[in-house]
C-alpha positions in Angstrom: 3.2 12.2 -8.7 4.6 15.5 -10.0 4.9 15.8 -13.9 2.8 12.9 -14.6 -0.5 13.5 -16.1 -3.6 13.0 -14.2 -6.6 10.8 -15.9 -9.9 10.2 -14.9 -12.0 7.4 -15.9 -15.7 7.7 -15.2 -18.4 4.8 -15.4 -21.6 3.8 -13.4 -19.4 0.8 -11.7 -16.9 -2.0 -12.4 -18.8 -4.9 -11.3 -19.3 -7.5 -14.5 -19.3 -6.8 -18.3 -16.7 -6.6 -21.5 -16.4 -2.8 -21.3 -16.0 -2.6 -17.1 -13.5 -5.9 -17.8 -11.7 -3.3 -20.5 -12.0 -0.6 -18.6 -10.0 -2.5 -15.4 -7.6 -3.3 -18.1 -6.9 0.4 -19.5 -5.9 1.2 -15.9 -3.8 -1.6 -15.3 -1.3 -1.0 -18.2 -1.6 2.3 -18.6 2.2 3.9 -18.0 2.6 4.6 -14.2 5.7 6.4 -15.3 3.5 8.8 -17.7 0.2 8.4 -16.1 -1.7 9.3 -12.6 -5.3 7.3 -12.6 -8.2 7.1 -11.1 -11.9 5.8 -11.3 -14.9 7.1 -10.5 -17.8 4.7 -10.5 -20.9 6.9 -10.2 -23.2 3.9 -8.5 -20.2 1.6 -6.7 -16.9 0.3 -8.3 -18.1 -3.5 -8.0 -15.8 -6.9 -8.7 -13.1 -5.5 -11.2 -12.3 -3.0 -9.6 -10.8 -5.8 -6.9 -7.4 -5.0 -7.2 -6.6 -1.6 -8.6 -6.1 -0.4 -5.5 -2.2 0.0 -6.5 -2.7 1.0 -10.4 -5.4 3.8 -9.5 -7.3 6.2 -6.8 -10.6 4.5 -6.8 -13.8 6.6 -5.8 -17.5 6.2 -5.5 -19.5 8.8 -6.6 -21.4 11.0 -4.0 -25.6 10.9 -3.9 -26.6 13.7 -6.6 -30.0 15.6 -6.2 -32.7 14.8 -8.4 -31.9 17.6 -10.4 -28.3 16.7 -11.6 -29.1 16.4 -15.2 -28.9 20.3 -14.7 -26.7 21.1 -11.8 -24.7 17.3 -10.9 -22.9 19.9 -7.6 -21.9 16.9 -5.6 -20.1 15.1 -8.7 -18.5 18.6 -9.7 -17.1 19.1 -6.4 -15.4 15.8 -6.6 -14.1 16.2 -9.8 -12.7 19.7 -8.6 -11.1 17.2 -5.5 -9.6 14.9 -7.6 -8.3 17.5 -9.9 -7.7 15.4 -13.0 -6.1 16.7 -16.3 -8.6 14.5 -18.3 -11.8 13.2 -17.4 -12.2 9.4 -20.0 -16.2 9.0 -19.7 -17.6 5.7 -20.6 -20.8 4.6 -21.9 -23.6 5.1 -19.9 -22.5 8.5 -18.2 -21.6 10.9 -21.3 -23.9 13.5 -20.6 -24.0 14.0 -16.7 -20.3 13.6 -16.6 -19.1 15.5 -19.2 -21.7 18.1 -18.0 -19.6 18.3 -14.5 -16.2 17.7 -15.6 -16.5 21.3 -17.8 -18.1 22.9 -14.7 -15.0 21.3 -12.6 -12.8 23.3 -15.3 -11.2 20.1 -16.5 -9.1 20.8 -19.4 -9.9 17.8 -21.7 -12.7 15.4 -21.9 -12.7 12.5 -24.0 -15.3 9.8 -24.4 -15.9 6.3 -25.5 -18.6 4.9 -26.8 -18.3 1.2 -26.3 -21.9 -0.3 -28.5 -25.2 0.8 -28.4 -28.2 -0.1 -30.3 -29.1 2.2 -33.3 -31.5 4.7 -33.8 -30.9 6.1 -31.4 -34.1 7.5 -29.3 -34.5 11.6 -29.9 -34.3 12.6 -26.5 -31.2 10.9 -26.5 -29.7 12.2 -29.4 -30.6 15.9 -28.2 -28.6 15.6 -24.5 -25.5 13.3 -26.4 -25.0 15.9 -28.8 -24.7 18.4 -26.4 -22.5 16.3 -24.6 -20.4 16.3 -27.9 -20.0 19.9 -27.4 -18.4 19.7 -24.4 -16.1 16.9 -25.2 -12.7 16.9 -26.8 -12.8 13.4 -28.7 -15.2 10.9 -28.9 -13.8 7.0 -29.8 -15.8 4.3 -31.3 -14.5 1.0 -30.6 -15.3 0.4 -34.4 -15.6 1.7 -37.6 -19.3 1.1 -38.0 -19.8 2.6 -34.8 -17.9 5.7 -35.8 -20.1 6.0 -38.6 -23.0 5.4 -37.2 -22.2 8.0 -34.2 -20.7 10.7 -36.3 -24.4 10.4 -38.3 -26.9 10.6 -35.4 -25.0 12.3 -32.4 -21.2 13.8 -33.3 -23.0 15.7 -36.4 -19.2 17.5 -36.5 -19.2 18.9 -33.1 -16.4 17.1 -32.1 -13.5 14.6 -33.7 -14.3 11.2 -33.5 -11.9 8.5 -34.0 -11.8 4.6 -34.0 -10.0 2.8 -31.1 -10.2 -1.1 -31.8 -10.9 -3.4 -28.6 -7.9 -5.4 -27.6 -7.7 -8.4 -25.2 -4.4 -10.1 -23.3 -3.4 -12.5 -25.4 -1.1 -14.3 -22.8 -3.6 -14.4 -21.0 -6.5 -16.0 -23.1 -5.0 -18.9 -24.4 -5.7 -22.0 -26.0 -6.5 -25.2 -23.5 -7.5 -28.4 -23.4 -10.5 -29.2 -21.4 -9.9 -29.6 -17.8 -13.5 -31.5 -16.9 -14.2 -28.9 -14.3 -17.5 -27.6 -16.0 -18.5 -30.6 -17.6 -18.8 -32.7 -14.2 -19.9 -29.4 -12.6 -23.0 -29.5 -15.1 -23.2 -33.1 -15.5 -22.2 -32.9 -19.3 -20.9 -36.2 -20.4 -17.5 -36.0 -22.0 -17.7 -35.9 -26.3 -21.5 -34.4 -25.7 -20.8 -30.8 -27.7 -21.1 -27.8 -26.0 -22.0 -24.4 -27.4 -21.3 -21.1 -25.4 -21.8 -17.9 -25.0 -20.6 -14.7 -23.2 -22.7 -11.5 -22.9 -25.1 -8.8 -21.1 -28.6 -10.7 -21.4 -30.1 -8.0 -22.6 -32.4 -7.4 -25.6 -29.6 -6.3 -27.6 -27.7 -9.5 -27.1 -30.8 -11.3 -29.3 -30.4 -14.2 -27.2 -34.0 -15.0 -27.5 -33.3 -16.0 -31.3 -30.3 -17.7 -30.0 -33.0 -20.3 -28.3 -34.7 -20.7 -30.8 -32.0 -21.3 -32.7 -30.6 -23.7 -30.4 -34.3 -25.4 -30.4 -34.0 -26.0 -34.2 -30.7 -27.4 -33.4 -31.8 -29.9 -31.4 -34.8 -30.5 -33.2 -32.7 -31.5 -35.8 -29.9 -33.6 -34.3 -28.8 -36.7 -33.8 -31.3 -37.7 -30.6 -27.7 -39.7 -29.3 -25.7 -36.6 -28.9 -28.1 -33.8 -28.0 -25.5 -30.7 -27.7 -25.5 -28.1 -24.8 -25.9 -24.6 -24.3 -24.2 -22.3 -21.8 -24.7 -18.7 -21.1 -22.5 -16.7 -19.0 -23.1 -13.2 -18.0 -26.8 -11.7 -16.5 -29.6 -8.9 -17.2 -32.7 -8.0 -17.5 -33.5 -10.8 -19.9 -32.7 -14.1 -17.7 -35.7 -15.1 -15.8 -37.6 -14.4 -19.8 -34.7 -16.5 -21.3 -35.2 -19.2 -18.5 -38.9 -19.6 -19.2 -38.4 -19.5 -23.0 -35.7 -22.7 -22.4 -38.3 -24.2 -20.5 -41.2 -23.4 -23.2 -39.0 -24.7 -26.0 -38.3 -28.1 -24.0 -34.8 -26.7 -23.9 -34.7 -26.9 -20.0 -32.2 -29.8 -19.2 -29.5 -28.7 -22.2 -29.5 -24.8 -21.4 -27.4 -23.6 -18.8 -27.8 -20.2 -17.8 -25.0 -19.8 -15.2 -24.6 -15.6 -14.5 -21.3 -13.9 -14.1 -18.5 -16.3 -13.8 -14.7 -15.0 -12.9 -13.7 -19.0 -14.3 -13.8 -18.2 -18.2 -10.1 -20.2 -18.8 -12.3 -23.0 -17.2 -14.9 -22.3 -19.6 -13.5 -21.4 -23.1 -11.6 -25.0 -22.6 -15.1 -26.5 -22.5 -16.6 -24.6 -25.2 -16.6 -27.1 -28.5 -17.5 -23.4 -30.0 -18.5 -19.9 -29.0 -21.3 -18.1 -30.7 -23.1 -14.8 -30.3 -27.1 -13.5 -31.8 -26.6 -9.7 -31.1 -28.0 -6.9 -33.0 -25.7 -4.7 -32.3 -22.0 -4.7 -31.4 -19.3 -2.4 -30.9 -16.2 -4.6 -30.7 -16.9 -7.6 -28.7 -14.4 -8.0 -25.7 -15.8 -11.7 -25.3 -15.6 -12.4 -28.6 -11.8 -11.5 -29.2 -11.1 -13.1 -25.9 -12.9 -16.4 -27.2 -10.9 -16.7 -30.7 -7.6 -15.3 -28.5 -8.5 -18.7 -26.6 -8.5 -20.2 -30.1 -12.1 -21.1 -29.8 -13.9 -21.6 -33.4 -17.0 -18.8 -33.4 -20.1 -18.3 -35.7 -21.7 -14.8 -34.4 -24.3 -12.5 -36.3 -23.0 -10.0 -38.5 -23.5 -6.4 -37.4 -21.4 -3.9 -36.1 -17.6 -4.0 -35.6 -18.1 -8.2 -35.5 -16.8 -8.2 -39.3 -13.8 -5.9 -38.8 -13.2 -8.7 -36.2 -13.2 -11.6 -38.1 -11.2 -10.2 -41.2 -11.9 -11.9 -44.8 -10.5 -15.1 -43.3 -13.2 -15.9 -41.3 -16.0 -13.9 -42.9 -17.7 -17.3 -43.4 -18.3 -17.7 -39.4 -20.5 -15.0 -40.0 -24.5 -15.4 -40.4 -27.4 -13.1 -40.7 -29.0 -11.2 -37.7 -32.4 -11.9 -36.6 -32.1 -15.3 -38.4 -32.3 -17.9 -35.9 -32.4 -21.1 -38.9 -28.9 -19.6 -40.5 -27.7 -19.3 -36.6 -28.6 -23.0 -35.9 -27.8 -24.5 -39.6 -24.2 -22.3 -38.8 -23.7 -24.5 -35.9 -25.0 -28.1 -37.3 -22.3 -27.3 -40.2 -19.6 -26.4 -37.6 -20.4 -29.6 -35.4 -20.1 -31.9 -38.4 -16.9 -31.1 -39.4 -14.0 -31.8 -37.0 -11.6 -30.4 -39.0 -13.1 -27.0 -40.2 -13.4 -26.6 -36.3 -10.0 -26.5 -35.7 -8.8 -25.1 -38.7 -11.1 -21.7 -37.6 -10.1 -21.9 -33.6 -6.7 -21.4 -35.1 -7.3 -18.3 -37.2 -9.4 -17.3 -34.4 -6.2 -17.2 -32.4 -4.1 -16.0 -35.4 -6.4 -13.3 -35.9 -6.4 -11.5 -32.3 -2.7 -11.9 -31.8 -2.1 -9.9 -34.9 -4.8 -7.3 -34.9 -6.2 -7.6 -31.4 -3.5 -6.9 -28.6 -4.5 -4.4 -25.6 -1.1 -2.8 -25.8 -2.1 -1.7 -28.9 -5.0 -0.3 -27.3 -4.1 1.3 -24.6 -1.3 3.1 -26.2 -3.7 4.9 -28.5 -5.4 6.1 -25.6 -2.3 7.2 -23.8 -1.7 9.3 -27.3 -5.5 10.1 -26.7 -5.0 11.2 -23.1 -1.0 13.1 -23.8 -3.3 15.3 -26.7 
């Protein structure tokens, strides 16, 4: 291990989600050759960490005294074992973590803020910008973002910089549809299916995506009554289930939780859509067009940067639920504007989108 450089990455766990998915990436290809890593997952490490075991020391973080948003003394000791030469903090731990990597002497923090839902609450903003003292760089994973953080938390107390999102373009790829989820659902073949990948959490605005999807069918043919599938989980399901049921929605909305099957899923999506309020730079989404999957997704945050001018028309309002549904009903109704956009999907991540990209800017990041 001599003469390579030691990194860090901290996180509450690795279980499900776009960032712990990205995060499990970053270690994977980051250059062993240049490169010692390690995670510490300050709850558990959870399902992607499954298989790092040869790409990175994996740790779970000790119990910390009720007090730790003061004195964290078990997480600084462990830093101080691990001796890293950075300490990469991910969203969710800024200020506890970058609060005992500078007690652990650690000679450079970085952070990344991977979305978040602005204004940001004051409390908040007073403990993150002290955080901001005490770290190095902070990286938004898009340009709003980065504007939007340098505004209410950076202030100029750090450099911030913009690190795009990639995805694995060999690996999401466009496929036909294999009939596994379709006769797993019972969805009859040429009925259209809409889906979706996310956190269901308020953010996500997948309330307005059912009602939404209620206009939709509403408005339909009553022959071909499309279907809706949500993957992922949060606080929101059991609220998002009754809704369905409330809207009559029941028997055409599929919430399904985490799934590790998404190649068997993007192949049954006709397209893949998205109601948030607030993004960063979607890791489901760029893995969706990479799949070459047609998309119509609200426009805020780094979604725009995303979709470039060629497919700024796949954008629709936020917290419009009638543009969301009439965005679909269009998209449905025209065969071959469908496959026209899943190919610039594609075209689109491929050229601006690769995690190589990525993770070589935070391997410039982590070298300083």
């Amino acid at each position: 291990m001599s003469g390579k450089l030691r990194v860090l990455h901290m996180i509450q766990n690795l279980h499900y989600g776009g960032m712990e998915r990205l995060i499990a990436e970053i270690v994977r290809l980051t250059d062993g050759t240049r490169f010692e890593s390690h995670v510490l997952g300050l709850q558990y490490l959870g399902r992607f960490a499954e298989g790092l075991e040869g790409q990175a020391g994996l740790h779970v973080g000790r119990p910390l005294p009720p007090y730790s948003m003061i004195w964290p003394g078990p997480l600084i000791e462990q830093i101080r074992e691990i001796a890293p030469d950075v300490v990469h903090i991910h969203s969710g731990v800024w200020y506890k973590a970058s609060l005992a990597a500078r007690r652990a002497g650690v000679p450079r923090v970085i952070y990344t803020e991977h979305g978040r839902t602005f204004p940001t609450p004051g409390l908040v903003r007073f403990t993150e910008g002290r955080a901001a003292r005490r770290t190095d760089v902070v990286v938004a994973v898009s340009g709003p973002l980065a504007e939007r953080m340098e505004t209410e938390i950076v202030r100029g107390r750090c450099p911030i910089v913009t690190v795009t999102n990639g995805v694995d373009t060999g690996t999401f790829v466009p496929a036909s549809d294999n009939g596994l989820i379709r006769n797993s659902l019972g969805i009859p073949d040429g009925v259209p299916i809409l889906g979706s990948v996310g956190r269901l959490e308020p953010v996500k605005g997948y309330d307005q995506m059912m009602e939404a999807f209620a206009d939709l069918l509403a408005t339909g043919d009553e022959d071909i009554r499309p279907h809706l599938i949500l993957v992922g989980d949060g606080t929101e399901r059991v609220g998002l289930e009754e809704q369905a049921s409330s809207l009559g929605l029941a028997e055409n909305v599929h919430c399904l939780g985490w799934r590790d099957d998404l190649h068997d899923l993007h192949s049954a999506f006709d397209l893949f859509t998205m109601s948030s309020r607030s993004e960063g730079t979607s890791v489901s989404l760029l893995e969706a067009m990479s799949a070459g999957l047609p998309v119509r997704v609200t426009d805020v945050g780094g979604n725009r940067a995303v979709l470039g001018d060629s497919l700024a028309h796949c954008l629709v309002p936020a917290g419009d639920p009638s543009a969301l549904s009439e965005s679909w009903r269009a998209l449905l109704k025209d065969p071959e504007r469908s496959k026209s956009d899943g190919i610039s999907s594609r075209e689109r991540v491929v050229k601006s989108y690769s995690i190589e990209t990525m993770v070589r800017s935070y391997e410039e990041l982590y070298a300083g």
